[in-house]
Residue frames as qw, qx, qy, qz and C-alpha x, y, z in Angstrom:
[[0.000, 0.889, 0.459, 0.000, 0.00, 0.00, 0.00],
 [0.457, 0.575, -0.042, 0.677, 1.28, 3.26, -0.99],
 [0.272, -0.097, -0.435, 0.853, 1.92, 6.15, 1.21],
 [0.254, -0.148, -0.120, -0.948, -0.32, 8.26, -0.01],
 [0.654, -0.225, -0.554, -0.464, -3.17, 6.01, 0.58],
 [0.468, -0.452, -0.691, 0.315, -2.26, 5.23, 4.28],
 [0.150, -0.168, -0.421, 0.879, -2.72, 8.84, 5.09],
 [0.447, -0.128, -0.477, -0.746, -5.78, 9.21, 3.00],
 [0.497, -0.309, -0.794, -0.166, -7.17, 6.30, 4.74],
 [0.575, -0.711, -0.053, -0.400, -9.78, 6.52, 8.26],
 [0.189, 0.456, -0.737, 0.462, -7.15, 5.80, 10.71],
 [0.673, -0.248, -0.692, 0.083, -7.42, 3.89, 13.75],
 [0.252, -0.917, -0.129, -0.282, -8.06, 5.41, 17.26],
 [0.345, 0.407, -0.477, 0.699, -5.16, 6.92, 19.45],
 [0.567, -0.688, -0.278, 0.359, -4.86, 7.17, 22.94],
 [0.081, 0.994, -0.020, -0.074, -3.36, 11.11, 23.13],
 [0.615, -0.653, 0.375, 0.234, -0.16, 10.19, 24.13],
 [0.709, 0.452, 0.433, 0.325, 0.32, 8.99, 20.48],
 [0.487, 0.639, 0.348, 0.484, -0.31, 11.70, 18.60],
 [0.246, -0.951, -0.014, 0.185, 1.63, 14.47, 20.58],
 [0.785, 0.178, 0.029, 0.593, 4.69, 14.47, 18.25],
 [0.308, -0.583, -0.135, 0.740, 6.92, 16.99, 18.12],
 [0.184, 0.182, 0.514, 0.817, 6.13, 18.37, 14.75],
 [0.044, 0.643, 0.511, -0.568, 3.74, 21.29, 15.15],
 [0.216, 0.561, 0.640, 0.479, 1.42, 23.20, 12.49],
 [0.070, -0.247, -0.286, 0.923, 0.43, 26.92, 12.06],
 [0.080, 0.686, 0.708, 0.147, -3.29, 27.59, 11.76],
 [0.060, -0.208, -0.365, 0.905, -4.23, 31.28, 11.27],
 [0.077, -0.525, -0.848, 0.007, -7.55, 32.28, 11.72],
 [0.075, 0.812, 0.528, -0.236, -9.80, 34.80, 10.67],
 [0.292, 0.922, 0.175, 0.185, -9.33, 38.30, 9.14],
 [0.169, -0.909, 0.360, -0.124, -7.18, 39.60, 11.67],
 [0.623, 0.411, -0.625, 0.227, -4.75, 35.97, 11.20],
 [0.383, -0.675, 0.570, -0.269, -4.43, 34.76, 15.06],
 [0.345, 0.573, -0.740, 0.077, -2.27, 32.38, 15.44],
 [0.903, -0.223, 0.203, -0.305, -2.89, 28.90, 16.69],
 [0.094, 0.528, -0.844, 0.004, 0.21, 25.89, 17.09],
 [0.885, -0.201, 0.203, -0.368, -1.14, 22.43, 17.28],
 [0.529, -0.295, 0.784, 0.135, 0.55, 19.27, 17.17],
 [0.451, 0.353, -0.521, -0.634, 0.36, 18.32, 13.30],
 [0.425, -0.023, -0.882, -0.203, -0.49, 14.37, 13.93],
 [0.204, 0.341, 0.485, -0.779, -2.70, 15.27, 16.61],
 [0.464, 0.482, -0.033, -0.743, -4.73, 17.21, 13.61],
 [0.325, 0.414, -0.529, -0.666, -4.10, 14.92, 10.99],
 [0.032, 0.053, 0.973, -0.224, -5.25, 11.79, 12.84],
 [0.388, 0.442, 0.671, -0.451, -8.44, 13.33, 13.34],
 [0.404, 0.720, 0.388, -0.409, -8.93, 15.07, 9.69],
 [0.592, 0.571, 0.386, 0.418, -8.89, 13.98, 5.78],
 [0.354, 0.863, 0.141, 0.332, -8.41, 17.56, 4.61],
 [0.206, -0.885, 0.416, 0.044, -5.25, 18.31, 6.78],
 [0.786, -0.303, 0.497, 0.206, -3.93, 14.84, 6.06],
 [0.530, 0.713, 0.331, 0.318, -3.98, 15.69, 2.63],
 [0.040, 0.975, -0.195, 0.102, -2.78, 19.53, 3.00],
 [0.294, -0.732, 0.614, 0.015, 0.44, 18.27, 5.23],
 [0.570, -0.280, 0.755, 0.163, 1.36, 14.56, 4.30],
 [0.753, 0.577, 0.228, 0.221, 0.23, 14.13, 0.18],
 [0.507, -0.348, 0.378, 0.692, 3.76, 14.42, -1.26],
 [0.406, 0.366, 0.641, 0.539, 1.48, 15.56, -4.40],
 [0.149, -0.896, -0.413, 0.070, 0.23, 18.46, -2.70],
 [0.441, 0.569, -0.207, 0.662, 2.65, 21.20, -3.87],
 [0.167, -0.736, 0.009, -0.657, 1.73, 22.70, -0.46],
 [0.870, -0.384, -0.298, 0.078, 2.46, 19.67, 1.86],
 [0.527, 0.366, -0.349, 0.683, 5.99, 21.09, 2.44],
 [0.276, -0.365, 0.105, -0.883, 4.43, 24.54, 4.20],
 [0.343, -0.476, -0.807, 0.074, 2.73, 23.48, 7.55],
 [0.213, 0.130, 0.086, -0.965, 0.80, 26.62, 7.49],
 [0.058, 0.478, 0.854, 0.198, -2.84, 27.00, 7.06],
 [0.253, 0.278, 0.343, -0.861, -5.02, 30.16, 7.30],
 [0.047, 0.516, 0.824, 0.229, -8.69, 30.43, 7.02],
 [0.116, 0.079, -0.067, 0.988, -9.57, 33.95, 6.96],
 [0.490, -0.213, -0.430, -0.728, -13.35, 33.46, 6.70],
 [0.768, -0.302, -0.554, 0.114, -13.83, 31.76, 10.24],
 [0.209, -0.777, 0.403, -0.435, -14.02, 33.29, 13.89],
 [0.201, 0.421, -0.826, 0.317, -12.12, 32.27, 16.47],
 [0.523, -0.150, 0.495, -0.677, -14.97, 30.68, 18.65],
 [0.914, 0.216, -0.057, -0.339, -15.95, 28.18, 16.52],
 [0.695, 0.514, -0.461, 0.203, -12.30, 27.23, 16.05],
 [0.094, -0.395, 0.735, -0.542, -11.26, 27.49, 19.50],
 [0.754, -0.151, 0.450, -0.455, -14.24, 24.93, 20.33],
 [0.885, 0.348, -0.296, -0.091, -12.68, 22.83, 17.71],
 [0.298, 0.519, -0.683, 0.418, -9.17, 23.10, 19.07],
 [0.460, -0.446, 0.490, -0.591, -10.82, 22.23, 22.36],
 [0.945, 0.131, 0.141, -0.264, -12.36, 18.94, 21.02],
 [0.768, 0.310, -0.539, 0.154, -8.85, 17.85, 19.47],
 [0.206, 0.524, -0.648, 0.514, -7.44, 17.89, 22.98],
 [0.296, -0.155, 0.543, -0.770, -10.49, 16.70, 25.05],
 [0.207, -0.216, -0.930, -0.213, -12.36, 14.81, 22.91],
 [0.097, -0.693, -0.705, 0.113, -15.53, 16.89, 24.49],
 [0.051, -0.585, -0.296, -0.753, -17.51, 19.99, 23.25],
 [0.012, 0.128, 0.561, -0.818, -18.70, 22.73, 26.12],
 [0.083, -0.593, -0.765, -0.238, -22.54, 22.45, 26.53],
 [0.033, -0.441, -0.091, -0.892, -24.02, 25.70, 25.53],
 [0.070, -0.270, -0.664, 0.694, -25.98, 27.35, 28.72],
 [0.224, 0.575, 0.486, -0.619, -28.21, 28.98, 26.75],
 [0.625, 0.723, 0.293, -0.014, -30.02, 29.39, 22.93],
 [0.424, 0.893, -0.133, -0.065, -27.61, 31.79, 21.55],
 [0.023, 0.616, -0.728, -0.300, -24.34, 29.94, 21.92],
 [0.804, 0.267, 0.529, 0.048, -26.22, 27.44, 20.02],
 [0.523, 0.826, -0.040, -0.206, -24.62, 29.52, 17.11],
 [0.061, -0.807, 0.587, 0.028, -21.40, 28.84, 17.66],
 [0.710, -0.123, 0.691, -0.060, -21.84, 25.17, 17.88],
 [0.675, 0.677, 0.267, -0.120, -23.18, 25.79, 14.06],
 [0.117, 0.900, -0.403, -0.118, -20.52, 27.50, 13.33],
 [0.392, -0.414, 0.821, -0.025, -18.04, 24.60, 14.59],
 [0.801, 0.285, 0.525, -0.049, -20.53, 21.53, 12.54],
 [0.595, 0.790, -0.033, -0.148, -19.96, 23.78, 9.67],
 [0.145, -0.740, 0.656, 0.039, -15.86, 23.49, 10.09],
 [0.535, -0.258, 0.800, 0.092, -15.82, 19.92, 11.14],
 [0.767, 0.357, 0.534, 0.012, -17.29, 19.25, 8.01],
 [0.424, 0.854, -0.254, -0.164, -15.32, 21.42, 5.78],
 [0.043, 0.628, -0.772, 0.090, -12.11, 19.77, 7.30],
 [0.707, 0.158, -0.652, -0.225, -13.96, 16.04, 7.16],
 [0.057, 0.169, -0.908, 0.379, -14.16, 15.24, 11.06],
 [0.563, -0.358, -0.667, -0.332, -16.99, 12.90, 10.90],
 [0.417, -0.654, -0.631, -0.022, -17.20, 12.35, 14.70],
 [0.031, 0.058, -0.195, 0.979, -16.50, 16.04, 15.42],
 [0.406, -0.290, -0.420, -0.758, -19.88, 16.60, 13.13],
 [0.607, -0.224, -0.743, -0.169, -21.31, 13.79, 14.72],
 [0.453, -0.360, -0.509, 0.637, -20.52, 14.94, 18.66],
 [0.177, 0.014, -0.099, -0.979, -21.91, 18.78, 17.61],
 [0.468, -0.179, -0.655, -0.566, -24.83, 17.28, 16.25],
 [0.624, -0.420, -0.641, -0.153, -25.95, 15.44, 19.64],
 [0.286, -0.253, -0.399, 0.833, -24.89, 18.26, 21.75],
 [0.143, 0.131, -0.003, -0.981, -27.34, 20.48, 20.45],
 [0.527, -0.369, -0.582, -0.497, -29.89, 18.06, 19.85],
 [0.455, -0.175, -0.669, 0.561, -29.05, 17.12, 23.80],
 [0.059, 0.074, -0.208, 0.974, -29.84, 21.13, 24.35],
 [0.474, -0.134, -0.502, -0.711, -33.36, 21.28, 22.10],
 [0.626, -0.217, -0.745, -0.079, -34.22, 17.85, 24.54],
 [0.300, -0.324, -0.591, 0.676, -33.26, 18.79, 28.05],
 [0.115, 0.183, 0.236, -0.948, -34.81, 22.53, 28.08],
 [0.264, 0.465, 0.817, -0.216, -37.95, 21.28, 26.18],
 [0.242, 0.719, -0.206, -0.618, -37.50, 24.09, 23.21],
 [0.722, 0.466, 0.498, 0.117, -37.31, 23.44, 19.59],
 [0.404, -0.278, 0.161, 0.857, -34.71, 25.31, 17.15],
 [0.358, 0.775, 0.097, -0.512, -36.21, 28.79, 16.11],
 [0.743, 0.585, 0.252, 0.203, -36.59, 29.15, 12.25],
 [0.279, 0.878, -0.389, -0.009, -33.28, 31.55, 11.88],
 [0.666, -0.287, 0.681, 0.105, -31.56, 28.35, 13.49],
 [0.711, 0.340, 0.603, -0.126, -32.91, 26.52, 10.71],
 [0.626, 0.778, 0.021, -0.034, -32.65, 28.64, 7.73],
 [0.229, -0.820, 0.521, 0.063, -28.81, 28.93, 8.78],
 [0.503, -0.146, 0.823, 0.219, -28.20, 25.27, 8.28],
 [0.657, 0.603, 0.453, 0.000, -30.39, 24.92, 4.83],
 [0.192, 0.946, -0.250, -0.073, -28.10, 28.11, 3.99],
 [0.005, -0.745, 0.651, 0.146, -24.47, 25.79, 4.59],
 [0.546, -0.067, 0.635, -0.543, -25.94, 22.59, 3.77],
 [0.483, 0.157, -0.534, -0.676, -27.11, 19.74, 1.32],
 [0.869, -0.197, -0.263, -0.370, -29.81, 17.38, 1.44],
 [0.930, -0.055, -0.332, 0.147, -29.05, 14.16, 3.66],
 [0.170, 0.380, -0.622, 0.663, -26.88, 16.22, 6.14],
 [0.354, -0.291, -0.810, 0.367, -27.29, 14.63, 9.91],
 [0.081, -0.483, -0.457, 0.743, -28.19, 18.41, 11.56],
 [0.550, -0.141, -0.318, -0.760, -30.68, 19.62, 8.38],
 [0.560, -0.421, -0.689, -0.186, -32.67, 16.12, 9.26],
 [0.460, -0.331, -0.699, 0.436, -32.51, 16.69, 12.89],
 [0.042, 0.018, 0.171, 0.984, -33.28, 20.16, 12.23],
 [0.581, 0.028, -0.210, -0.786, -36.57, 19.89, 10.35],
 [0.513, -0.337, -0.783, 0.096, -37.48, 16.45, 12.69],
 [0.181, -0.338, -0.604, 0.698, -37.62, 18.54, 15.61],
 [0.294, 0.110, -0.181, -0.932, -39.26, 21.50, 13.77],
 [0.667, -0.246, -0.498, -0.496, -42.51, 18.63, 12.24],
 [0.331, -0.343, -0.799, 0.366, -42.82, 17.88, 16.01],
 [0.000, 0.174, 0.169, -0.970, -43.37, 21.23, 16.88],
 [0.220, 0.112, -0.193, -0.950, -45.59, 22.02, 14.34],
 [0.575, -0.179, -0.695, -0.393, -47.57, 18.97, 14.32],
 [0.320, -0.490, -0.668, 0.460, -48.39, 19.37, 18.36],
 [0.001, -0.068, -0.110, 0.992, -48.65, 23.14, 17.82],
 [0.367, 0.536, 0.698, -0.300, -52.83, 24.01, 18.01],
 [0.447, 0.851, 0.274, 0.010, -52.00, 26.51, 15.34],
 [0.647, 0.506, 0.119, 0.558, -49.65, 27.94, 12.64],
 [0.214, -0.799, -0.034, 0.560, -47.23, 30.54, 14.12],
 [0.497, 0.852, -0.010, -0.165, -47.28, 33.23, 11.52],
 [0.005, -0.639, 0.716, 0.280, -43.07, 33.10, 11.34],
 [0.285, -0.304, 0.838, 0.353, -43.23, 29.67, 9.90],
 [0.541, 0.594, 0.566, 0.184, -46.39, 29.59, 7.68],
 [0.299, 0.859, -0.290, -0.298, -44.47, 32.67, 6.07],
 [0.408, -0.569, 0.704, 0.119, -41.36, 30.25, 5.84],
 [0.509, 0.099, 0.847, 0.117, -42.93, 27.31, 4.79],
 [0.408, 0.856, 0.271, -0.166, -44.71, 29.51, 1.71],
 [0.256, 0.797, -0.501, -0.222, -41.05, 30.79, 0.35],
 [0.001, -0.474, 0.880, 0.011, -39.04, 27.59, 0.99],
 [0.885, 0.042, -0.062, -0.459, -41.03, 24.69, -0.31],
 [0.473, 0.236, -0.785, 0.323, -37.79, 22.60, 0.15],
 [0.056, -0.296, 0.713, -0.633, -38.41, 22.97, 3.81],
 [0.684, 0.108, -0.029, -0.720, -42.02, 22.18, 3.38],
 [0.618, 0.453, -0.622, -0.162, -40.95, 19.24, 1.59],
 [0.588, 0.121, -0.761, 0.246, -38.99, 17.93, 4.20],
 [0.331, -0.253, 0.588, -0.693, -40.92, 18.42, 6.82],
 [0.814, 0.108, 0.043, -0.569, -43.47, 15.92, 5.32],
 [0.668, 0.412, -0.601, 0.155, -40.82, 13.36, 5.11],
 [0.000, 0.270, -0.783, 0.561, -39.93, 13.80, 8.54],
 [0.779, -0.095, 0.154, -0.600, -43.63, 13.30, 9.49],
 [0.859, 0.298, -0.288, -0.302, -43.72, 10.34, 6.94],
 [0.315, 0.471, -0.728, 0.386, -40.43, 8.81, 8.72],
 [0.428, -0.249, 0.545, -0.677, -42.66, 8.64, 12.15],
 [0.266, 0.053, -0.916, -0.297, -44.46, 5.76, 10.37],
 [0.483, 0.159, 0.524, -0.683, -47.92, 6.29, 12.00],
 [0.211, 0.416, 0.880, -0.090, -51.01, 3.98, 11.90],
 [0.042, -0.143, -0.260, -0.954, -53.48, 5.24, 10.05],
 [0.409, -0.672, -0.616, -0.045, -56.19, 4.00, 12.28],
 [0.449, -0.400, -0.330, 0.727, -54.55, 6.60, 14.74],
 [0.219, -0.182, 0.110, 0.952, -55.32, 9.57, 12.57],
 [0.516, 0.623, 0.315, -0.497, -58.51, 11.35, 11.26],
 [0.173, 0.147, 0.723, 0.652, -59.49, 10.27, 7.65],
 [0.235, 0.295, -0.019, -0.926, -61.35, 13.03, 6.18],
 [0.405, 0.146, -0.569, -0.701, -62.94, 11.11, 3.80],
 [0.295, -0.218, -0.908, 0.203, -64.78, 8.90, 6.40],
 [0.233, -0.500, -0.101, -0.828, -68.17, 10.33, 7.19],
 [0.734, -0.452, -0.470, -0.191, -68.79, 7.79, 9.91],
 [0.759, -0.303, -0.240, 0.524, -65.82, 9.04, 12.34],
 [0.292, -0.847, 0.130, 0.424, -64.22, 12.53, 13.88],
 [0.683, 0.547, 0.084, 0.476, -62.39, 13.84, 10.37],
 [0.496, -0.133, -0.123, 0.849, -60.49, 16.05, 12.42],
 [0.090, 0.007, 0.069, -0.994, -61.25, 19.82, 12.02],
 [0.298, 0.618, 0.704, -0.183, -64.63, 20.73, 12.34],
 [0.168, 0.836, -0.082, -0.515, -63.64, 24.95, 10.93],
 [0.541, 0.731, -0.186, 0.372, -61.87, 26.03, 8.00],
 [0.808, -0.034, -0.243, 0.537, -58.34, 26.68, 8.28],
 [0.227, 0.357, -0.139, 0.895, -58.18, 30.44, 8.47],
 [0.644, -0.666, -0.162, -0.341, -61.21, 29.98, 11.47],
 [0.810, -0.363, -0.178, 0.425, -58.41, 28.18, 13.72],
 [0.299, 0.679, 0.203, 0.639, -56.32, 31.03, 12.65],
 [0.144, -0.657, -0.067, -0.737, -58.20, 33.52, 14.12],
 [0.445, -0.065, -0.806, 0.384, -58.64, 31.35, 17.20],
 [0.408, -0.828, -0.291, -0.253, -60.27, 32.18, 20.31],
 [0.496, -0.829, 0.100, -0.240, -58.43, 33.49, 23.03],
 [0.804, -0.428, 0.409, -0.052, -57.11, 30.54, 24.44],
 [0.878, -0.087, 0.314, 0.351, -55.66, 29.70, 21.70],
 [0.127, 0.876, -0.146, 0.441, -53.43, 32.77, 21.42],
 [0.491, -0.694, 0.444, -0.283, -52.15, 31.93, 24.37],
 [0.936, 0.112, 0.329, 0.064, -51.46, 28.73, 23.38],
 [0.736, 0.582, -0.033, 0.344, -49.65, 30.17, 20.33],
 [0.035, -0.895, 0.360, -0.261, -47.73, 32.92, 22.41],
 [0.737, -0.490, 0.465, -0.030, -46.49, 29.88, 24.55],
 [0.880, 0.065, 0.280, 0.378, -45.00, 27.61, 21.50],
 [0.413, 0.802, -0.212, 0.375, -43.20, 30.65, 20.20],
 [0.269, -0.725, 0.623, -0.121, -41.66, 31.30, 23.51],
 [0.934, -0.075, 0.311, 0.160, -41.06, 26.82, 23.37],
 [0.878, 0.228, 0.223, 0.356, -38.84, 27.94, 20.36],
 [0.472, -0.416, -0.127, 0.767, -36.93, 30.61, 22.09],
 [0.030, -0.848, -0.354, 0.393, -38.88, 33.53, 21.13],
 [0.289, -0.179, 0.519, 0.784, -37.41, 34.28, 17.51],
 [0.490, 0.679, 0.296, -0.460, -39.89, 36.23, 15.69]]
């Protein structure tokens, strides 16, 4: 087997002590270039697209164990650096450093660390679960925005989202605007449903006159709701941290 093809390849895990060599890598980061040193087999253990950059002998650039990424703050990257040394991600305290976590998925997957992605991905679904919230729709459009089909945190995305909306007593206006521009999302929310693999004894069948068909109103009567269910709606907006 060639060289090139054992550093290409998914390595085997390391115990740290391994992969603390003495060869070390500059990473600079962001606009303003700060300056990060890691251990180069450390990095390249965990991630295709550095093993490539530093060890393909075809890579005109393998020499140079530089790297900058100029488009990338330091918060996402410093929670990356944190994860090559710790092998664990800080759980966010509270909705808005759920961005940052994005921020990081988006990385590990530029640079190919599957169970970076994969450890981001069930920290923030972890969040969504414990506090009993659901990810607001600028969450959402964020990932559809760095994203293609079949990615782990779109599905888990717009799964949590067709729970929501399918317990919700009525359409909050921010996502029947949404779901009216972005028929993708639409789309896959009815997949996600369709995934849930319900009985269909379990559901109203409109087309049965001999059983509850579900509504009794039009849709744009529920709408308008009574009262109560206003209140109702004001409550699942705040469930999905009060993003208007």
């Amino acid at each position: 087997m060639s060289d090139t093809s054992e550093n290409t390849a998914t390595p085997r895990e390391k115990p740290l002590n391994e992969l603390l060599s003495n060869s070390l890598v500059d990473i600079y980061i962001g606009p303003d270039s700060n300056h990060w040193v890691l251990h180069e087999k450390l990095l390249c253990h965990h991630s295709p697209f550095f093993r490539a950059r530093f060890y393909d002998p075809k890579n005109q650039s393998a020499s140079s164990k530089t790297f900058g990424l100029e488009d990338c703050d330091d918060l996402p990257f410093e929670l990356l650096v944190g994860w090559l040394y710790s092998k664990a991600l800080r759980y966010p305290e509270e909705e808005k450093d759920i961005g940052a976590l994005l921020d990081l998925y988006f990385l590990a997957e530029k640079f190919e660390m599957a169970k970076l992605s994969e450890d981001v991905v069930e920290t923030i679904r972890a969040f969504y679960h414990n506090n009993e919230t659901y990810p607001a729709l600028r969450r959402v459009q964020y990932v559809y925005a760095n994203t293609e089909e079949d990615n782990i945190l779109r599905e888990m995305m717009v799964s949590s989202v067709a729970r929501y909306l399918t317990l919700a007593d009525v359409m909050p206006p921010v996502w029947e605007k949404a779901l009216k521009r972005n028929g993708q999302l639409a789309v896959d929310i009815i997949r996600s449903i369709q995934q849930w693999h319900l009985e269909g004894k379990s559901l109203p069948d409109a087309r049965d006159a001999s059983q509850d068909r579900g509504r009794s109103v039009g849709f744009a009567a529920v709408e308008e709701g009574s009262s109560l269910g206003s209140v109702k709606e004001e409550d699942s907006e705040h469930k999905t941290n009060g993003i208007h």
